[in-house]
C-alpha positions as CSV (number, residue, x, y, z in Angstrom):
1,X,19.9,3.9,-9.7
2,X,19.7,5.1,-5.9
3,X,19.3,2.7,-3.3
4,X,17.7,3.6,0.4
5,X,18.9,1.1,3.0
6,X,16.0,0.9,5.4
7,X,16.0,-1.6,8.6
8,X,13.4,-4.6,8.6
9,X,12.3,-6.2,11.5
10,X,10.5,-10.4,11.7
11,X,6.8,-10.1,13.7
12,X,5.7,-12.9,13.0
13,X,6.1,-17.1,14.0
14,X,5.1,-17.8,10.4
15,X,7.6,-18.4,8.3
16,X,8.7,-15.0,6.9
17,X,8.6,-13.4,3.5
18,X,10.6,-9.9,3.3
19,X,9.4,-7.4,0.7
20,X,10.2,-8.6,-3.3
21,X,10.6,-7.0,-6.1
22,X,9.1,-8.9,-9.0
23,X,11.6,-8.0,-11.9
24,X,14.6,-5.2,-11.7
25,X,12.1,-2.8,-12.9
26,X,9.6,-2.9,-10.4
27,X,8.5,0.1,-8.4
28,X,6.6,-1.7,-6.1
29,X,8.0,-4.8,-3.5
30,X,5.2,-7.7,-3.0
31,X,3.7,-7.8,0.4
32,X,3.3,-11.6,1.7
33,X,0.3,-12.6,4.1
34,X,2.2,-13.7,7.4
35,X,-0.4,-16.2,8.2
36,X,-0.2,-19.7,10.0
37,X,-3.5,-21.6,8.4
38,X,-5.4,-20.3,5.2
39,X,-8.1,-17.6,6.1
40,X,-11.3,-16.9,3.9
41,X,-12.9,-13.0,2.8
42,X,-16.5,-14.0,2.3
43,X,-17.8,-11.5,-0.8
44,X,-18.3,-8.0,0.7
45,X,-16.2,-8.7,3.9
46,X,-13.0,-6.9,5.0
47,X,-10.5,-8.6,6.6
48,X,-6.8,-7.1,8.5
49,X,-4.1,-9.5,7.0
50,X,-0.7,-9.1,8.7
51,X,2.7,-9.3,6.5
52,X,4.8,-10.1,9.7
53,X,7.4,-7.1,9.2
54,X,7.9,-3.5,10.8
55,X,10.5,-1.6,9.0
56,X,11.9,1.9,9.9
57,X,12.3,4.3,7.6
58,X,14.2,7.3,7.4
59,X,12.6,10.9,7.9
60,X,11.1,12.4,4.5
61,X,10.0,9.1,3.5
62,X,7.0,6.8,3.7
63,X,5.7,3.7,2.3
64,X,2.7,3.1,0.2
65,X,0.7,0.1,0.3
66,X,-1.0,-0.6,-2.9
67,X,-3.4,-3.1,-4.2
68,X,-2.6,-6.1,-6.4
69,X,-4.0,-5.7,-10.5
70,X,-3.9,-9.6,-10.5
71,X,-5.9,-10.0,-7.4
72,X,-8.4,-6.9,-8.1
73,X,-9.3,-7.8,-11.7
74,X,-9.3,-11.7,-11.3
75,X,-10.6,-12.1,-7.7
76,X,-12.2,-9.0,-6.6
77,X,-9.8,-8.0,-3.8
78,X,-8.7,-5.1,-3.5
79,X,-7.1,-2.6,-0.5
80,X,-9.9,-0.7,1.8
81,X,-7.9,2.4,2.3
82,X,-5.9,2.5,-1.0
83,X,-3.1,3.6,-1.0
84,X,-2.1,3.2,2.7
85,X,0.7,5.0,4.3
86,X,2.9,3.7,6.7
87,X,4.8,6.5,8.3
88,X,8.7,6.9,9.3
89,X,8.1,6.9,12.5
90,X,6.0,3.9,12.8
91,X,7.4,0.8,14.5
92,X,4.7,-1.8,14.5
93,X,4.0,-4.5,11.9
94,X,2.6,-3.6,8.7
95,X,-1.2,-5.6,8.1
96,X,-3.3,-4.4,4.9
97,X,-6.8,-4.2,5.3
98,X,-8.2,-6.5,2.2
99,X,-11.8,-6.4,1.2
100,X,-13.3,-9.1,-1.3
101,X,-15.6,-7.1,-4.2
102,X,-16.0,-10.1,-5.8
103,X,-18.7,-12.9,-5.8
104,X,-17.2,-16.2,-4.2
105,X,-15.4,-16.8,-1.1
106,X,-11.3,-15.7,-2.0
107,X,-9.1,-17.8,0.6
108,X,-6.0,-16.1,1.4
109,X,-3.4,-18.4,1.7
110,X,0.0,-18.4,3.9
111,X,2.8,-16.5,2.1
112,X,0.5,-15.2,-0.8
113,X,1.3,-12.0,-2.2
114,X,-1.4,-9.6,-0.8
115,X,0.0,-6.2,-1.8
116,X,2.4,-4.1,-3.2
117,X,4.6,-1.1,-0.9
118,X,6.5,1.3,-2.6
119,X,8.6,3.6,-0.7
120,X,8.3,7.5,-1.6
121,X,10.2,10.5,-0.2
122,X,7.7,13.4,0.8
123,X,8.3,16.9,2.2
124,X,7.1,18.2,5.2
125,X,5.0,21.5,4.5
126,X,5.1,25.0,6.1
127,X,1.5,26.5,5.3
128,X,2.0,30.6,3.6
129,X,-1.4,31.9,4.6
130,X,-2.0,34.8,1.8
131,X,-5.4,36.8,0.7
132,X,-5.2,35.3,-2.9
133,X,-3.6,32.5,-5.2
134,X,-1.4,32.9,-8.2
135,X,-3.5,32.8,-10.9
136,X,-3.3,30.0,-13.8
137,X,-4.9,28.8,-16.8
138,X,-7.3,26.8,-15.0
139,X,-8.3,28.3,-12.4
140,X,-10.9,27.4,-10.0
141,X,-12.5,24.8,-12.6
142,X,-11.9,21.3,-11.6
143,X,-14.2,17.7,-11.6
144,X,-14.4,17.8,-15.7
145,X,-13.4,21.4,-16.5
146,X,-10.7,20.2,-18.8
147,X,-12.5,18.9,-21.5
148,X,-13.9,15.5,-22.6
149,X,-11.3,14.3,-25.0
């Protein structure tokens, strides 16, 4: 397995939670809610929860920030602008914008595991203007064009 060493940096005065991997197999690290007291999402409110860290990646790679299955299917919450990208040149601390789609009040506590980053290589792009595609099987068909089964 590859490893990427990338530099991590402590906003916060709360007490501080680095990215974790939840088991050796995990694509994903858990993102922790730097927060000093609890803070409530009423039901249909959005609310920017800070994780108290700014990393700096290395060109050709970002890092996604995804929501959390345990918190979406047993709480309603969810990520606003799923998945998020935090760019490699971007210094500030990373905060996930959490919405509550659920029916009660969630209360998101200090140190809880609000979200998941994963941390992707990507290529920059060089657009090739031409007067027509390659053609393929598909085509131009696309939203359902593929079949039902």
């Amino acid at each position: 397995m590859n490893t990427l060493t990338v530099k991590i940096l402590k906003t916060t005065q709360a007490e501080f939670f680095p990215p974790t991997c939840a088991t050796s197999g995990s694509a994903g690290m858990d993102l922790y809610a730097a927060l000093e007291a609890p803070v409530d999402i009423k039901p249909q409110e959005r609310l920017l929860i800070g994780c108290g860290i700014a990393i700096a990646l290395p060109i050709g790679y970002e890092a996604q920030i995804r929501p959390r299955s345990g918190l979406a299917i047993k709480n309603g919450i969810t990520i606003l602008n799923a998945p998020g990208t935090i760019d490699s040149d971007y210094r500030g601390e990373i905060k996930v914008v959490l919405i509550n789609f659920g029916t009660e009040i969630f209360t998101v506590q200090p140190g809880m595991r609000i979200a998941q980053m994963v941390i992707a290589r990507y290529e920059q792009i060089v657009w090739d203007l031409v007067s027509v595609l390659p053609e393929t099987d598909r085509g131009a068909g696309g939203f359902g064009s593929t079949g039902k089964s």
